[in-house]
DSSP file (Angstrom, degrees, kcal/mol; ACC not computed):
  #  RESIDUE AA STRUCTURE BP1 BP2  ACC     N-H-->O    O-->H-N    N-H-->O    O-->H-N    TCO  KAPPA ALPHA  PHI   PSI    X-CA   Y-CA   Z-CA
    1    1 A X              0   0    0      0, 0.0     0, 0.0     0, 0.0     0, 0.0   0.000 360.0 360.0 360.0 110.7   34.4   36.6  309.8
    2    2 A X        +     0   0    0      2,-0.1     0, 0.0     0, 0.0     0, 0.0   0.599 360.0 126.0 -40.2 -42.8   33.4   35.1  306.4
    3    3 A X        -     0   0    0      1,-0.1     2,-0.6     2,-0.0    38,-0.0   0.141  60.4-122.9 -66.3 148.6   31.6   31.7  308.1
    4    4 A X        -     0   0    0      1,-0.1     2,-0.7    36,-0.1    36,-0.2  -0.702  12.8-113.8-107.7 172.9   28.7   31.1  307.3
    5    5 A X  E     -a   40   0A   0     34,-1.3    36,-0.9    -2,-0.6     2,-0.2  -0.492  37.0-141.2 -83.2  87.9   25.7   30.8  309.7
    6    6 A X  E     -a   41   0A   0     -2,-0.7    54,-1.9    34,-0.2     2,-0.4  -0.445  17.1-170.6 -62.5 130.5   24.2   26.9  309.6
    7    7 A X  E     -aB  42  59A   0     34,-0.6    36,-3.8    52,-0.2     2,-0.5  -0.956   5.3-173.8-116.6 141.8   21.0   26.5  309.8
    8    8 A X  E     -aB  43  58A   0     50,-2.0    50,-2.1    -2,-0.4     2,-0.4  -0.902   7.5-159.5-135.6 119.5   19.3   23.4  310.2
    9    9 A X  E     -aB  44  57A   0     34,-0.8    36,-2.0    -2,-0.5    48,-0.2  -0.725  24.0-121.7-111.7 145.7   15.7   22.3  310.2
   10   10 A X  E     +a   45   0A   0     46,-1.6    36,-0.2    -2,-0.4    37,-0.1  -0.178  34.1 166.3 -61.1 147.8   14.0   19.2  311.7
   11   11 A X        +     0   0    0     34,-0.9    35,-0.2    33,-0.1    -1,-0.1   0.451  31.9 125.7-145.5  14.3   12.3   17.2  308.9
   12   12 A X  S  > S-     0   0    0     33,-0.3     4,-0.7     1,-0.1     5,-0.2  -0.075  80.9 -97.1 -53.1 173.2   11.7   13.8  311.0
   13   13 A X  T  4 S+     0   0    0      2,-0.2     4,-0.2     3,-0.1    -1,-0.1   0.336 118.1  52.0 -96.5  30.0    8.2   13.0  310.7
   14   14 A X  T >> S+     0   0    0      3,-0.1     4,-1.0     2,-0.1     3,-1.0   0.721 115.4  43.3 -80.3 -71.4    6.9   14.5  314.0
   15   15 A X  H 3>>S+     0   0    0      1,-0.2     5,-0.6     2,-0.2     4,-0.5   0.300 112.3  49.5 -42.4  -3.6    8.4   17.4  313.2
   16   16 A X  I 3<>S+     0   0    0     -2,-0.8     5,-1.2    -4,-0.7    -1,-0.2   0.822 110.5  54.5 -99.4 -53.2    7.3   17.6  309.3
   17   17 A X  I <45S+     0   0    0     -3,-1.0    -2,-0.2    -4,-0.2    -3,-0.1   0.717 102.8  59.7 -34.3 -36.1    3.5   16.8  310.5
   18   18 A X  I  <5S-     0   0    0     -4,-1.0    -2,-0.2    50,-0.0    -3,-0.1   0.838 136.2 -78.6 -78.7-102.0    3.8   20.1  313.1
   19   19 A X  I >X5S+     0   0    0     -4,-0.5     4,-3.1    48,-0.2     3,-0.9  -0.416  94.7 124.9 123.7  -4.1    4.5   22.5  310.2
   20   20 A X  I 34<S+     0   0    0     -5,-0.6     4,-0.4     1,-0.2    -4,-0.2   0.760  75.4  63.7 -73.2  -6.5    8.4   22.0  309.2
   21   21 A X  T 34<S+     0   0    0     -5,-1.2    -1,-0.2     1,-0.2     4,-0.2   0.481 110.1  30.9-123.4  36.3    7.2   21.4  306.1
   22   22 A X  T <> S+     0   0    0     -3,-0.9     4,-1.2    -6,-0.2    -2,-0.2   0.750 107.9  60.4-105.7 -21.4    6.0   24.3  305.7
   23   23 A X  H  X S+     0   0    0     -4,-3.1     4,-2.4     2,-0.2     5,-0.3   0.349 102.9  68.2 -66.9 -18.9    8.2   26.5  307.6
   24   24 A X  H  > S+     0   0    0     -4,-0.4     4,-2.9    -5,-0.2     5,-0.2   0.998 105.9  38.0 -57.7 -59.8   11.1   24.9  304.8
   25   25 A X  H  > S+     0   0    0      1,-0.3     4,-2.2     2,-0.2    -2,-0.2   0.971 116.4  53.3 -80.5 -69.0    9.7   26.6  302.0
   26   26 A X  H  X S+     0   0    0     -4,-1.2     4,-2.2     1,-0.3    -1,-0.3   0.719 108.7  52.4 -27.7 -57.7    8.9   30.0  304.4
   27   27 A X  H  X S+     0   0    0     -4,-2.4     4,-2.4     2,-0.2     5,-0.3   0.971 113.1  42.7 -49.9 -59.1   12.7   30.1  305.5
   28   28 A X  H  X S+     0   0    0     -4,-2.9     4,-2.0    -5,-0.3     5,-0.2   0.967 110.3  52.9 -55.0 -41.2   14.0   30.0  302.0
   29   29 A X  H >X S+     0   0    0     -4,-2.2     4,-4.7     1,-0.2     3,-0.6   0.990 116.8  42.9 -54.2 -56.2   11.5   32.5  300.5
   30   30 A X  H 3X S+     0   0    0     -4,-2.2     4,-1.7     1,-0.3    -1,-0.2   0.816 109.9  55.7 -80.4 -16.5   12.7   34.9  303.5
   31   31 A X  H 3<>S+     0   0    0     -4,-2.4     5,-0.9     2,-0.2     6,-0.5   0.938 114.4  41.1 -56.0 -49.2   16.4   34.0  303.0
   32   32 A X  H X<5S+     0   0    0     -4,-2.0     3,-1.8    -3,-0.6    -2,-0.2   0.909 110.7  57.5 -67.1 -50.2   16.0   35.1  299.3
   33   33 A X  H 3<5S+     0   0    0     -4,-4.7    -2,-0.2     1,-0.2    -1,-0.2   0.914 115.2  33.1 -49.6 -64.1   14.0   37.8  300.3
   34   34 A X  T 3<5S-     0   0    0     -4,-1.7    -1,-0.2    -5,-0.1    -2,-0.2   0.203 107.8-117.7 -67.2   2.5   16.9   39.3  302.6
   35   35 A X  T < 5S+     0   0    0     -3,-1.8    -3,-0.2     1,-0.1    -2,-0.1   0.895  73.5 130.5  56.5  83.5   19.9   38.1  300.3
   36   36 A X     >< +     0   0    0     -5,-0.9     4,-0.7     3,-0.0     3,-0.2  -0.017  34.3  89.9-163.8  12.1   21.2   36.0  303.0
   37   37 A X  T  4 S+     0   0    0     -6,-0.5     5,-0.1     1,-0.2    -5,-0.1   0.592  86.1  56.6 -83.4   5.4   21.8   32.6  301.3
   38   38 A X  T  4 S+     0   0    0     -7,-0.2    -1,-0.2     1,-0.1    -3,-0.0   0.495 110.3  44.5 -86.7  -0.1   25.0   33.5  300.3
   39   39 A X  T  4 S+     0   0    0     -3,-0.2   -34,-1.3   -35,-0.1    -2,-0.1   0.791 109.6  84.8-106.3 -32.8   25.7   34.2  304.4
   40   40 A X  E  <  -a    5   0A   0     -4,-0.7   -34,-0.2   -36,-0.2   -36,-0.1  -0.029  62.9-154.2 -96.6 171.8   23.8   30.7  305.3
   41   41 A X  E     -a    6   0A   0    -36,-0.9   -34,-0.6     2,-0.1     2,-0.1  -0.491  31.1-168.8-151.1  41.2   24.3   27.3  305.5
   42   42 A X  E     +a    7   0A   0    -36,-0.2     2,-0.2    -5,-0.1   -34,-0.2  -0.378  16.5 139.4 -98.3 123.0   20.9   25.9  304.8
   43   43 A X  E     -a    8   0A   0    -36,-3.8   -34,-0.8    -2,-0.1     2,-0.1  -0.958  46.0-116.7-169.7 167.0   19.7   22.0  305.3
   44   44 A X  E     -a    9   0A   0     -2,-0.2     2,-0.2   -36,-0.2   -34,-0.2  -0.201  29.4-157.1 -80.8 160.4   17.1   19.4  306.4
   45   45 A X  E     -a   10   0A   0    -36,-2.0   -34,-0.9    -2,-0.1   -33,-0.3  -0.876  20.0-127.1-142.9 148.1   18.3   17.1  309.4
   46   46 A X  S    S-     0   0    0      1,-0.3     2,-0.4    -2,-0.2   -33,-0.1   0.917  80.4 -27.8 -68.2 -54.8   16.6   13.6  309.9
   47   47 A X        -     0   0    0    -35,-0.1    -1,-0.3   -36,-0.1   -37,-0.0  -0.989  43.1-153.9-169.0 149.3   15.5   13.9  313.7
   48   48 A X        -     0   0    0     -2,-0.4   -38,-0.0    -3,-0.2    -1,-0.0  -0.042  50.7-111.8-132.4  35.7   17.3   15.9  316.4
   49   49 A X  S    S+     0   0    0      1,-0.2    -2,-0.0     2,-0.0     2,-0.0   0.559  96.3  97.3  60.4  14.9   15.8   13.4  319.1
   50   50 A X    >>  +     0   0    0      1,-0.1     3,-1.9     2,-0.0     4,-1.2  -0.389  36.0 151.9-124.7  53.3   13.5   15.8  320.6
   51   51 A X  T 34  +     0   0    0      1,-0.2     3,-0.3     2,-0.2    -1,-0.1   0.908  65.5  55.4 -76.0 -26.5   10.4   14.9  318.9
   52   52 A X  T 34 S+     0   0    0      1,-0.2    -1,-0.2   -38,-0.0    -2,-0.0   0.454 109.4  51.3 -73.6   8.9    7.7   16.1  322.0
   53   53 A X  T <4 S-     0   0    0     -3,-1.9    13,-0.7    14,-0.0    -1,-0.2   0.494 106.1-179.5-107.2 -18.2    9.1   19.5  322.0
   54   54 A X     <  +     0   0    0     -4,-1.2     2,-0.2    -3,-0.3    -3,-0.0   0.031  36.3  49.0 -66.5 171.2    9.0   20.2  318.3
   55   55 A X  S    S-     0   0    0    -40,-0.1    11,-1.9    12,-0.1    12,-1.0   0.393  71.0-171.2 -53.1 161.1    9.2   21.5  315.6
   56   56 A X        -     0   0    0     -2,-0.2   -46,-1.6     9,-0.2     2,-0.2  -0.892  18.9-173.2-127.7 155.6   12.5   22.3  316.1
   57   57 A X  E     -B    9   0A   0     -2,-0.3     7,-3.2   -48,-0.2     2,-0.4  -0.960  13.3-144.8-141.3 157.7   15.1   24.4  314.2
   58   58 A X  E     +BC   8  63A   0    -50,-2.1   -50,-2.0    -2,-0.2     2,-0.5  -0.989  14.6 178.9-113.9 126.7   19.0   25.0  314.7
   59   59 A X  E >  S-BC   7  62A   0      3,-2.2     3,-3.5    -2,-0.4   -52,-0.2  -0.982  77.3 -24.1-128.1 126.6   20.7   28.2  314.1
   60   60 A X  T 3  S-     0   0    0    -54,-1.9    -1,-0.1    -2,-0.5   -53,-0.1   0.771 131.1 -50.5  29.3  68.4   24.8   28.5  314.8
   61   61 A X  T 3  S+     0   0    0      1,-0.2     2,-0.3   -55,-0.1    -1,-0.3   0.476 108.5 123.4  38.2  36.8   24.0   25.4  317.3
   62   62 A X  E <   -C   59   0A   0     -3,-3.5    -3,-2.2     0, 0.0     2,-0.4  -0.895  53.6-135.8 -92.3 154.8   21.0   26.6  319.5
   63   63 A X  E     -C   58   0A   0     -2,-0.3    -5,-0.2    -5,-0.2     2,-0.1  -0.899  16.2-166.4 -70.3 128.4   18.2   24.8  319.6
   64   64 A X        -     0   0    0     -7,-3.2     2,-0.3    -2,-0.4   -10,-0.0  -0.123  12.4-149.4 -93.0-164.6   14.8   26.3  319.3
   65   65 A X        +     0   0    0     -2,-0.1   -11,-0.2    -9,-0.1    -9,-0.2  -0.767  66.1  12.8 157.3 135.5   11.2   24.4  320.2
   66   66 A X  S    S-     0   0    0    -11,-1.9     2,-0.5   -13,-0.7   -10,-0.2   0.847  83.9-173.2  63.8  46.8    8.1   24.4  319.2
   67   67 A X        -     0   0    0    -12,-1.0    -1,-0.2     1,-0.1   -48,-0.2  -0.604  13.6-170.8 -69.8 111.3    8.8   26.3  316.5
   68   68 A X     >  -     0   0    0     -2,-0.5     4,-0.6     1,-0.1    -1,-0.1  -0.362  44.7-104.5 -55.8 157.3    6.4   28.1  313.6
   69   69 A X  H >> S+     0   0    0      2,-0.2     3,-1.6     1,-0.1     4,-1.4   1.000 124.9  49.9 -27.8 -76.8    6.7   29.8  310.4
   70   70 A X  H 3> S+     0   0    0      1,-0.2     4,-1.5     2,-0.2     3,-0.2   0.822 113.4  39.3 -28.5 -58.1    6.1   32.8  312.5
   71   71 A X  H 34 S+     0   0    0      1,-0.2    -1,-0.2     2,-0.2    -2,-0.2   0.521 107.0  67.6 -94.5   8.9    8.3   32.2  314.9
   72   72 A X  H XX S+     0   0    0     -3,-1.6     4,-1.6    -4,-0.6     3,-1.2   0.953 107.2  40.5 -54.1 -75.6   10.8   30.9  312.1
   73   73 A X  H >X S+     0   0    0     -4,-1.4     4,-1.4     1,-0.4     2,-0.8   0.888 113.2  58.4 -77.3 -55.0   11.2   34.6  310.6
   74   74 A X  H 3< S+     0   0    0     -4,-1.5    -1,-0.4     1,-0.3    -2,-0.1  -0.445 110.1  45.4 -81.2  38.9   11.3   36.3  314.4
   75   75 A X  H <> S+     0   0    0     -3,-1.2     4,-1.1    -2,-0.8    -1,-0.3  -0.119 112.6  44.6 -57.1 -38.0   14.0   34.5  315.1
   76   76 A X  H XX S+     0   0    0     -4,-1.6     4,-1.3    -3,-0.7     3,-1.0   0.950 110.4  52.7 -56.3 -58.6   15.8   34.9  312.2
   77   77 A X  H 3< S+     0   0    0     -4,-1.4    -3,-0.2     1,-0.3    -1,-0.2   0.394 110.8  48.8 -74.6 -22.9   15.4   38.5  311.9
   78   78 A X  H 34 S+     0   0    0     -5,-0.3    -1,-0.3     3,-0.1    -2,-0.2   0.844 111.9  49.3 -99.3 -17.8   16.5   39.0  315.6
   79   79 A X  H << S+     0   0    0     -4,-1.1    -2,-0.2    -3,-1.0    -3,-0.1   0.582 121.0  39.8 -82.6 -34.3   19.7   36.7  314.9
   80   80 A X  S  < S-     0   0    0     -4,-1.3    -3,-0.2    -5,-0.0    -2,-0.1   0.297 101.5-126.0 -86.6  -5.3   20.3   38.9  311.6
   81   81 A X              0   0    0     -5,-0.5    -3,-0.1     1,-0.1    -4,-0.1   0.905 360.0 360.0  82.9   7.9   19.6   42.1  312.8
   82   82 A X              0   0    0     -6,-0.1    -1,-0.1    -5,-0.1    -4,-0.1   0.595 360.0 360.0-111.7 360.0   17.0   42.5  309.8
């Protein structure tokens, strides 16, 4: 299967205040790192209506909460196998 893998980070402004916008820059650096923007599907989303559980991220249409940097990359890394 060729498709590639969306992911989608919250960037309202609870969720940018929590740490999404730092956790942006962290997801791309480790995408590059792992060669795996060519596999990805990578973008900001306005608000994903869950702002007292956040940050949030979406990956092939789970939702995560209460998301870190940290827990950015460990999720990723268990979702790629890397």
């Amino acid at each position: 299967m060729n498709e590639k893998t969306e992911i989608v980070i919250c960037l309202g402004s609870s969720c940018f205040s929590r740490g999404n916008k730092h956790t942006v820059k962290v997801i791309e650096e480790w995408l590059r790192e792992k060669r795996l923007r060519d596999k990805v599907y990578y973008h900001g989303s306005h608000c994903f209506a869950s702002c007292d559980k956040g940050p949030m991220l979406k990956i092939a249409d789970r939702l995560y909460e209460g998301v870190s940097a940290e827990k950015a990359i460990a999720i990723l890394s268990e979702y790629f196998k890397v």
